[in-house]
C-alpha distance (Angstrom), angle and dihedral (degrees) to the residues before:
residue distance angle dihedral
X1 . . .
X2 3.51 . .
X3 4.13 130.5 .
X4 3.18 125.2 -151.9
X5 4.53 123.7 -167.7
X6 3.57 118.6 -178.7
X7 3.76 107.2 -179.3
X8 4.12 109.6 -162.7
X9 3.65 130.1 -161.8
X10 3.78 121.4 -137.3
X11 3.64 117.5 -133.7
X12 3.72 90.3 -137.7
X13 3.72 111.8 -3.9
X14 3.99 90.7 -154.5
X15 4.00 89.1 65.5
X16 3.81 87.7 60.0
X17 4.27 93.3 79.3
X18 3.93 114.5 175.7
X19 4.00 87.7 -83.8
X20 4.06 94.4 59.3
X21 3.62 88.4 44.0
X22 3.76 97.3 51.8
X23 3.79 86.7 45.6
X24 3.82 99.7 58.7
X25 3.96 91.5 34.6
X26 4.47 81.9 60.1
X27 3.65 86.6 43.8
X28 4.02 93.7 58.4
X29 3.44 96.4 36.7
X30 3.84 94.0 56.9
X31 4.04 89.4 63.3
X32 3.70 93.3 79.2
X33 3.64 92.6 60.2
X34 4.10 92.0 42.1
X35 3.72 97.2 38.9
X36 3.51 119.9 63.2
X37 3.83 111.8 -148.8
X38 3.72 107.0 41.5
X39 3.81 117.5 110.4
X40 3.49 102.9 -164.3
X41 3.59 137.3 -4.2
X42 4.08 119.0 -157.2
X43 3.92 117.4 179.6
X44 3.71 128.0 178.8
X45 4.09 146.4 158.4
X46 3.30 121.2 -102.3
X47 4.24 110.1 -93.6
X48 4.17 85.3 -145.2
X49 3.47 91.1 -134.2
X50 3.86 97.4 139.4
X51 4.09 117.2 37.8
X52 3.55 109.4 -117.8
X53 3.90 103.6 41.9
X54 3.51 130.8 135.8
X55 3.96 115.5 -99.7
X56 3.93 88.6 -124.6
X57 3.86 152.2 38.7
X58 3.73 130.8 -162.6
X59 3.86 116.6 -179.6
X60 3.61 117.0 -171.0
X61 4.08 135.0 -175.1
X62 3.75 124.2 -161.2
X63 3.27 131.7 -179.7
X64 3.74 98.8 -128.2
X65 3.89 146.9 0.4
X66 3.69 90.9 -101.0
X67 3.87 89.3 52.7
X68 3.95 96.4 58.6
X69 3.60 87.9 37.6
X70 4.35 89.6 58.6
X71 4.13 83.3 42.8
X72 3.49 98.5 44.7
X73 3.95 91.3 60.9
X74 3.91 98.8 30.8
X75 3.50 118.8 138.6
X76 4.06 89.0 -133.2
X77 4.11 81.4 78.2
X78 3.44 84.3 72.4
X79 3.84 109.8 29.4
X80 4.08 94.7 41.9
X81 3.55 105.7 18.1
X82 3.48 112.7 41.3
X83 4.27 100.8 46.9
X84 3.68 84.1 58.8
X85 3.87 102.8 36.2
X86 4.19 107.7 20.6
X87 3.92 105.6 80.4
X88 4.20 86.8 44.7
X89 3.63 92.8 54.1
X90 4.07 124.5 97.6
X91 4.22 86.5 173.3
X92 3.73 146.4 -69.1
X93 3.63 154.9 -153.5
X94 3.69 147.4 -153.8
X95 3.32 156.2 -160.5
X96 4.32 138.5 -145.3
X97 3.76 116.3 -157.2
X98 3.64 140.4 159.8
X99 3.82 116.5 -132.4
């Protein structure tokens, strides 16, 4: 098994109200049924408890290499995920890992 975190930074984390939130939250949680491959799929906002964080979390299992490799380039990033996450995002980065 592979994980996958992505860790994104909000351009202004007071733009993302409850509404914008639910939306991208939807967006990630449709991959697993798009995407074959991924496990599990976990998403949340940031609780703020340390200064400095990003303004969001994404933590995804797959069940191979090959599978985050066919997710990481899937065109759902741009149909699903970006119209509900692009124009609230400053940047981001990630990590894969096996644990």
């Amino acid at each position: 098994m592979l994980h996958h975190l992505c860790l994104v930074t909000y351009k202004d984390p007071a733009a993302v109200d409850e509404a914008a939130q639910r939306a991208i939250d939807a967006a990630y949680l449709k991959l697993p049924s798009i995407i074959p491959g991924i496990l599990s799929m976990k998403v949340g906002r940031d609780l703020a408890l340390l200064p400095g964080n990003a303004g969001y979390g994404i933590l995804a299992t797959f069940e191979s290499r090959d599978a985050f490799r066919a997710y990481s380039t899937h065109q759902a990033h741009m149909d699903i995920i970006y119209p509900a996450l692009g124009h609230h995002m400053s940047g981001y980065t990630t990590a894969q890992f096996e644990a």
